[in-house]
PyMOL CGO cylinders between C-alpha atoms (Angstrom):
from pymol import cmd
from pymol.cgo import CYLINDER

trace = [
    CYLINDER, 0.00, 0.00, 0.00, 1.08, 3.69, -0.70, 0.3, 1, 1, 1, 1, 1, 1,
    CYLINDER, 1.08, 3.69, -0.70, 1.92, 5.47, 1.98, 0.3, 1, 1, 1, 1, 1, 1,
    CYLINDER, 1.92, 5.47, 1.98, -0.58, 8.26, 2.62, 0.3, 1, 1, 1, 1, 1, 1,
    CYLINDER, -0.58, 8.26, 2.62, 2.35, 10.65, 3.88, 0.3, 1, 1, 1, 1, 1, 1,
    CYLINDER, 2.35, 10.65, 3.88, 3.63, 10.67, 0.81, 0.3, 1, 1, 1, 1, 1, 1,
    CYLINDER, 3.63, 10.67, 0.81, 0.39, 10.57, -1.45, 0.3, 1, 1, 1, 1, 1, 1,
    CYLINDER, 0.39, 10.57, -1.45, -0.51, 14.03, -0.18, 0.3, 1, 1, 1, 1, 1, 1,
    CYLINDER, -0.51, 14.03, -0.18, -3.95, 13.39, -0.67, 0.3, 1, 1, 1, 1, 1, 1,
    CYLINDER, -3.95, 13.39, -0.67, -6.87, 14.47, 1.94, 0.3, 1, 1, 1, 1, 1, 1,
    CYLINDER, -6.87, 14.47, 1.94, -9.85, 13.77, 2.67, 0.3, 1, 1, 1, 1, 1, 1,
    CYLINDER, -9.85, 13.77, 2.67, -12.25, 16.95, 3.61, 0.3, 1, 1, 1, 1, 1, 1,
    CYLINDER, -12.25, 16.95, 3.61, -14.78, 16.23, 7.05, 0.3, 1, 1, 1, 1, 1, 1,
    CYLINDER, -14.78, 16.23, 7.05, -17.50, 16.75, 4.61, 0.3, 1, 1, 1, 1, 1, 1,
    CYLINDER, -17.50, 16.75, 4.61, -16.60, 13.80, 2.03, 0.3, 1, 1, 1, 1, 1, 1,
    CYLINDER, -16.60, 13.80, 2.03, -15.57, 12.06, 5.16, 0.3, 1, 1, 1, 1, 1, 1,
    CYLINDER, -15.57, 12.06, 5.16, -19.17, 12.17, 6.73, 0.3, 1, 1, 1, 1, 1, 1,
    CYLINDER, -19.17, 12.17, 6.73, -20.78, 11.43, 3.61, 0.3, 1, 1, 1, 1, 1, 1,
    CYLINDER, -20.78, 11.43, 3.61, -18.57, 8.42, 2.45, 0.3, 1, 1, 1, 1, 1, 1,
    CYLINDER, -18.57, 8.42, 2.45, -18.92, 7.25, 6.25, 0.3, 1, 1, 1, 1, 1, 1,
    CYLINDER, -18.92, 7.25, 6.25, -22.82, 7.85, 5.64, 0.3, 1, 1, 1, 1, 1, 1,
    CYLINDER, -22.82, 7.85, 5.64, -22.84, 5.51, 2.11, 0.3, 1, 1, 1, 1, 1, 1,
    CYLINDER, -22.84, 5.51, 2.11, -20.38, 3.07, 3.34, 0.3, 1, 1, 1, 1, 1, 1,
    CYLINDER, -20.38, 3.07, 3.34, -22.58, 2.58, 6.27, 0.3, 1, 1, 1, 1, 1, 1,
    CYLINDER, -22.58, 2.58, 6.27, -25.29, 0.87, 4.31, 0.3, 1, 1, 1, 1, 1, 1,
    CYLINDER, -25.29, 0.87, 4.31, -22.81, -1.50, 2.42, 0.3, 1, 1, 1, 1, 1, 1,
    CYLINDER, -22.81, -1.50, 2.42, -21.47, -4.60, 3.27, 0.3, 1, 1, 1, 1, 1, 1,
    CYLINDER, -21.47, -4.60, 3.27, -18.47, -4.63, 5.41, 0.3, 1, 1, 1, 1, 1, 1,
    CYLINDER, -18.47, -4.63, 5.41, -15.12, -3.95, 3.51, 0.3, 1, 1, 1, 1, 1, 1,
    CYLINDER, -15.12, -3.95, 3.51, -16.26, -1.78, 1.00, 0.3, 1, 1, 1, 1, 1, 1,
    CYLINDER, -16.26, -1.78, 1.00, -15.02, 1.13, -0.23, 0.3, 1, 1, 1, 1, 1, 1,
    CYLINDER, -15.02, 1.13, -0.23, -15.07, 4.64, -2.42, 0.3, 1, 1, 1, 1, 1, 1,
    CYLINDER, -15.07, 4.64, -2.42, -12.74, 4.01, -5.59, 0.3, 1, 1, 1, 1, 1, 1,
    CYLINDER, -12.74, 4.01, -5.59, -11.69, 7.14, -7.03, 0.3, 1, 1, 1, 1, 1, 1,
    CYLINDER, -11.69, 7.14, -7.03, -10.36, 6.48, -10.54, 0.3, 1, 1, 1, 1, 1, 1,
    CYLINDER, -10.36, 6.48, -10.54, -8.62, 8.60, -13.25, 0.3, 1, 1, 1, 1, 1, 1,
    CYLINDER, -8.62, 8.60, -13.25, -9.34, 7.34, -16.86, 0.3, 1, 1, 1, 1, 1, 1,
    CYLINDER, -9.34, 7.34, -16.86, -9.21, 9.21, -20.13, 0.3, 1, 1, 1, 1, 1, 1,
    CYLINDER, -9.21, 9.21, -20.13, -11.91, 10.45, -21.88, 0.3, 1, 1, 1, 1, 1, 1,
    CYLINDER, -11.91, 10.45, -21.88, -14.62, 13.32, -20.38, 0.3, 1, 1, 1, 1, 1, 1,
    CYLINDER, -14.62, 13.32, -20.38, -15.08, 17.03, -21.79, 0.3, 1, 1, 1, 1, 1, 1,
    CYLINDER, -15.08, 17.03, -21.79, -11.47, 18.10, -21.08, 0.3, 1, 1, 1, 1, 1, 1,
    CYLINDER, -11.47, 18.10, -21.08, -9.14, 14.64, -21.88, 0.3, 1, 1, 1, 1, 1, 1,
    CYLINDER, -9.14, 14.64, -21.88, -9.38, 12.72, -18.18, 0.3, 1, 1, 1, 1, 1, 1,
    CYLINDER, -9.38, 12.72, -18.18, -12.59, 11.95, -16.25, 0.3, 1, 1, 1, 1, 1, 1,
    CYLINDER, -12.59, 11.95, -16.25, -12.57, 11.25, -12.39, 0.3, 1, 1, 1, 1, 1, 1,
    CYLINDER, -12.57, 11.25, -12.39, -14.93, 7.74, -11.74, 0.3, 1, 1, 1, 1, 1, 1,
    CYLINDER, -14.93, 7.74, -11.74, -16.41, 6.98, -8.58, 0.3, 1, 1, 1, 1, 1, 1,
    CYLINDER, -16.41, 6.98, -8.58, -17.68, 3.30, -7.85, 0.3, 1, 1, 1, 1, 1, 1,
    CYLINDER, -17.68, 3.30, -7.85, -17.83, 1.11, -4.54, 0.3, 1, 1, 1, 1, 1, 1,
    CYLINDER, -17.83, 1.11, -4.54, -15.51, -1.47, -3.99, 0.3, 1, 1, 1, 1, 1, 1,
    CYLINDER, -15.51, -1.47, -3.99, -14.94, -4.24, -2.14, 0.3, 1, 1, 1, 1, 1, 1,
    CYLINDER, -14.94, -4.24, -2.14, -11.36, -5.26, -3.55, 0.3, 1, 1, 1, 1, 1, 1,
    CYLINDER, -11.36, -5.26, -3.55, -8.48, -3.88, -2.05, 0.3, 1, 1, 1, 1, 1, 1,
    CYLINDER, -8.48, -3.88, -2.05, -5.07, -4.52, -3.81, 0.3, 1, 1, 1, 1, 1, 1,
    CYLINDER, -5.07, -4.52, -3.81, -1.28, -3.84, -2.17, 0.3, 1, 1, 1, 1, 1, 1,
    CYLINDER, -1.28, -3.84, -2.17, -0.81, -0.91, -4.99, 0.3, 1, 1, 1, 1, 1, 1,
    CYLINDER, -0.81, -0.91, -4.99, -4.19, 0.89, -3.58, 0.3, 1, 1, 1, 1, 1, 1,
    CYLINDER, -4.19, 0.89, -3.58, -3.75, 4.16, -1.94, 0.3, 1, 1, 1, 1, 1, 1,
    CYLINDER, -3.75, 4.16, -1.94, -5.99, 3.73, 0.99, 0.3, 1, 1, 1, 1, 1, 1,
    CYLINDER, -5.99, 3.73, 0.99, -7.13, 6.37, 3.15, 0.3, 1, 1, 1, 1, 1, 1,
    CYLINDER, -7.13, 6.37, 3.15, -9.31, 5.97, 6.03, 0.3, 1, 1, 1, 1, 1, 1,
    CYLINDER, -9.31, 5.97, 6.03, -11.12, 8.74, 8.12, 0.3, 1, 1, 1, 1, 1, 1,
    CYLINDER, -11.12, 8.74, 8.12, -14.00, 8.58, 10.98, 0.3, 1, 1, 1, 1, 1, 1,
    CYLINDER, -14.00, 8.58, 10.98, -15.81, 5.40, 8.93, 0.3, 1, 1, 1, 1, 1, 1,
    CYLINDER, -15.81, 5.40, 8.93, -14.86, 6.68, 5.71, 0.3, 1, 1, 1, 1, 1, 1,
    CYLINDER, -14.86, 6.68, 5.71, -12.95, 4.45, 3.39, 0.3, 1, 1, 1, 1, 1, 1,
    CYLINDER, -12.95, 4.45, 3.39, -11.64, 5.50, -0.12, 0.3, 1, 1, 1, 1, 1, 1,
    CYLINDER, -11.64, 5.50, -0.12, -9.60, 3.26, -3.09, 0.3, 1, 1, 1, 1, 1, 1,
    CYLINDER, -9.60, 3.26, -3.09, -6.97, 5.37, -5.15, 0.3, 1, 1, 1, 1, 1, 1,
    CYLINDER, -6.97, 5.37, -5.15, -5.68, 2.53, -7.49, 0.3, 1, 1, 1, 1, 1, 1,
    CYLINDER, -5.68, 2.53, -7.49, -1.68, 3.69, -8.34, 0.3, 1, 1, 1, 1, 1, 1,
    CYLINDER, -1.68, 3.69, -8.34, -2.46, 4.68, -11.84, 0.3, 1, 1, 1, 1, 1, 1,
    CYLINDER, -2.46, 4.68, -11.84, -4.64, 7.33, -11.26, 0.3, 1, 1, 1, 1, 1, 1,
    CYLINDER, -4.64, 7.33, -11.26, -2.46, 8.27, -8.24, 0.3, 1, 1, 1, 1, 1, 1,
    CYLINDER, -2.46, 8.27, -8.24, 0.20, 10.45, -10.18, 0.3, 1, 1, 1, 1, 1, 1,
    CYLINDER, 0.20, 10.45, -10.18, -3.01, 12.44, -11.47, 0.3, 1, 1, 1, 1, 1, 1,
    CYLINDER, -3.01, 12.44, -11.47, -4.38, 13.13, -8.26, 0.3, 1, 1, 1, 1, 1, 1,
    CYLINDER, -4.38, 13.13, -8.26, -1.48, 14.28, -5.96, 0.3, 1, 1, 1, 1, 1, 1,
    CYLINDER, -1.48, 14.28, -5.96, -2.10, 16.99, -3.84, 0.3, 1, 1, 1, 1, 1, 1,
    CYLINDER, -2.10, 16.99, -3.84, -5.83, 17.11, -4.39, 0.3, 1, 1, 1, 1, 1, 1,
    CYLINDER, -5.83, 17.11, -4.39, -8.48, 17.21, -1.99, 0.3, 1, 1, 1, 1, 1, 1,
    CYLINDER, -8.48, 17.21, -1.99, -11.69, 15.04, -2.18, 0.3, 1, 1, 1, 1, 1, 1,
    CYLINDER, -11.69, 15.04, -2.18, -14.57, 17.44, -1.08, 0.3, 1, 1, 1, 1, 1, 1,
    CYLINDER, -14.57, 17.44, -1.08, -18.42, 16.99, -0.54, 0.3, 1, 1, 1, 1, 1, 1,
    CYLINDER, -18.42, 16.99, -0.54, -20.04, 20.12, -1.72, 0.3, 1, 1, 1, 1, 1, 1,
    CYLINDER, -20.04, 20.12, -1.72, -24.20, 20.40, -0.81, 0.3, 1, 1, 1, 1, 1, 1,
    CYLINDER, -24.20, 20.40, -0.81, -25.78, 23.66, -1.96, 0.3, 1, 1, 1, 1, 1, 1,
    CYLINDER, -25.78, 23.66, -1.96, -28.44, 25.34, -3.73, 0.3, 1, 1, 1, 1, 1, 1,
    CYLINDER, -28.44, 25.34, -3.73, -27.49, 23.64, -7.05, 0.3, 1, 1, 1, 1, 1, 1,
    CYLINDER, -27.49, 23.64, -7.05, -27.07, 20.06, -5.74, 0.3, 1, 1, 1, 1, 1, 1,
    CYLINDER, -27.07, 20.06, -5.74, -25.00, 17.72, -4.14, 0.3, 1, 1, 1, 1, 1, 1,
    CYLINDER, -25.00, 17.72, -4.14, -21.65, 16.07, -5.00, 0.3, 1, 1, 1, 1, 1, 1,
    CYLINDER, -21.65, 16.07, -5.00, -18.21, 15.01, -4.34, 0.3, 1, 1, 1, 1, 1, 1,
    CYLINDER, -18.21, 15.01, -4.34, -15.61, 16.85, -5.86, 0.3, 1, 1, 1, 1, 1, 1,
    CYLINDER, -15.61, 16.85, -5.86, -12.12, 17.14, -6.30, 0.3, 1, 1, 1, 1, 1, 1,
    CYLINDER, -12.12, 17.14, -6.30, -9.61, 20.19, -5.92, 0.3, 1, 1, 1, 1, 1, 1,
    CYLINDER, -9.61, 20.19, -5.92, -6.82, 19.19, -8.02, 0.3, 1, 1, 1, 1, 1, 1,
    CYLINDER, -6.82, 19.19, -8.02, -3.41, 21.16, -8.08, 0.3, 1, 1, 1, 1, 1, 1,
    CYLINDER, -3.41, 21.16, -8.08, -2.42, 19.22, -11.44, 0.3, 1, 1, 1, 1, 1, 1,
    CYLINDER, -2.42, 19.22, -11.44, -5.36, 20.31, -13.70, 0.3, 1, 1, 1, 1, 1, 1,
    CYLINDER, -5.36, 20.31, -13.70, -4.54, 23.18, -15.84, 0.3, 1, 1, 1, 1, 1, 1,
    CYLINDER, -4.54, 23.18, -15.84, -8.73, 22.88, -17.01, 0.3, 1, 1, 1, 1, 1, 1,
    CYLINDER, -8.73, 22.88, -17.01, -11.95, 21.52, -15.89, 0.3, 1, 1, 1, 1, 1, 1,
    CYLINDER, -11.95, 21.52, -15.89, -15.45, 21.42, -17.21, 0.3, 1, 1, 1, 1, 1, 1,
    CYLINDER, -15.45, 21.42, -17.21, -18.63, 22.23, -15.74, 0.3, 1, 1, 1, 1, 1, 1,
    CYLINDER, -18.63, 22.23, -15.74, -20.01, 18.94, -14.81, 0.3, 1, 1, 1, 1, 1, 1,
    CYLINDER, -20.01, 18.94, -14.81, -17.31, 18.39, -12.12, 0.3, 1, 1, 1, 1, 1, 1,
    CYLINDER, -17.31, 18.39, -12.12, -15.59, 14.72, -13.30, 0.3, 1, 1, 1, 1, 1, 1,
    CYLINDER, -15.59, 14.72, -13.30, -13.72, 16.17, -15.96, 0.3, 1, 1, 1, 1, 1, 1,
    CYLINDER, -13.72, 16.17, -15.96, -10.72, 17.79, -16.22, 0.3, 1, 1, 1, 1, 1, 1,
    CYLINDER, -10.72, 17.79, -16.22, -7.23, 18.10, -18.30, 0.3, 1, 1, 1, 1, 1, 1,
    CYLINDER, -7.23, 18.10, -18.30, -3.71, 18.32, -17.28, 0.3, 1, 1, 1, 1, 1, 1,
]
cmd.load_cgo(trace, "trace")
C-alpha cells in the first residue's frame, strides 16, 4: 500500500461524513474508488464506484468510517488534491480540488492536465 504521507492526498470532514454515511449501508469492507481514466469534456474523467477489492498498490485512506480506493495509476493524477463533498443550492456532489489540472469542465468529473 502507498503510503498516505507521501500521497498528499486528503480527505475533507465533509466527504468524510458522507462516504462514512454511504459506506454505512454496504457490506463490510467496501469502499469509495476514485479512478482517473481518459476520456470526459477536457481529456481525463474522475470515476467513482464502490468497492470491495483492495489490492497492495491501492492508496488507501481511512477517516471517521470513511474508506476510499486510489488505485496507483490514477495516483500520479491526483497528488495533492483534496476530495470534497459540496451540498448547496445547485445540488450535491463530491468533488475534487486538483493542483495538477490546468482545465476543468462544468459537470465536475472532468478535467485536463
Amino acid at each position: 500500500m502507498t503510503d498516505i504521507s507521501t500521497a498528499n492526498v486528503t480527505l475533507s470532514d465533509s466527504a468524510a461524513a458522507r462516504i462514512a454515511k454511504i459506506l454505512a449501508a454496504e457490506p463490510g469492507g467496501t469502499a469509495l474508488r476514485i479512478s482517473v481514466s481518459g476520456g470526459g469534456c477536457s481529456g481525463f474523467q474522475y470515476g467513482f464506484d464502490l468497492d470491495q477489492t483492495r489490492t497492495d498498490e491501492d492508496l488507501v485512506l481511512e477517516r471517521d468510517g470513511a474508506a476510499v480506493l486510489i488505485d496507483a495509476v490514477s495516483l500520479p493524477y491526483m497528488e495533492g488534491s483534496v476530495i470534497d463533498f459540496v451540498d448547496d443550492i445547485i445540488g450535491q456532489s463530491f468533488q475534487i480540488k486538483n493542483p495538477n489540472a490546468t482545465a476543468s469542465c462544468g459537470c465536475g468529473t472532468s478535467f485536463s492536465i
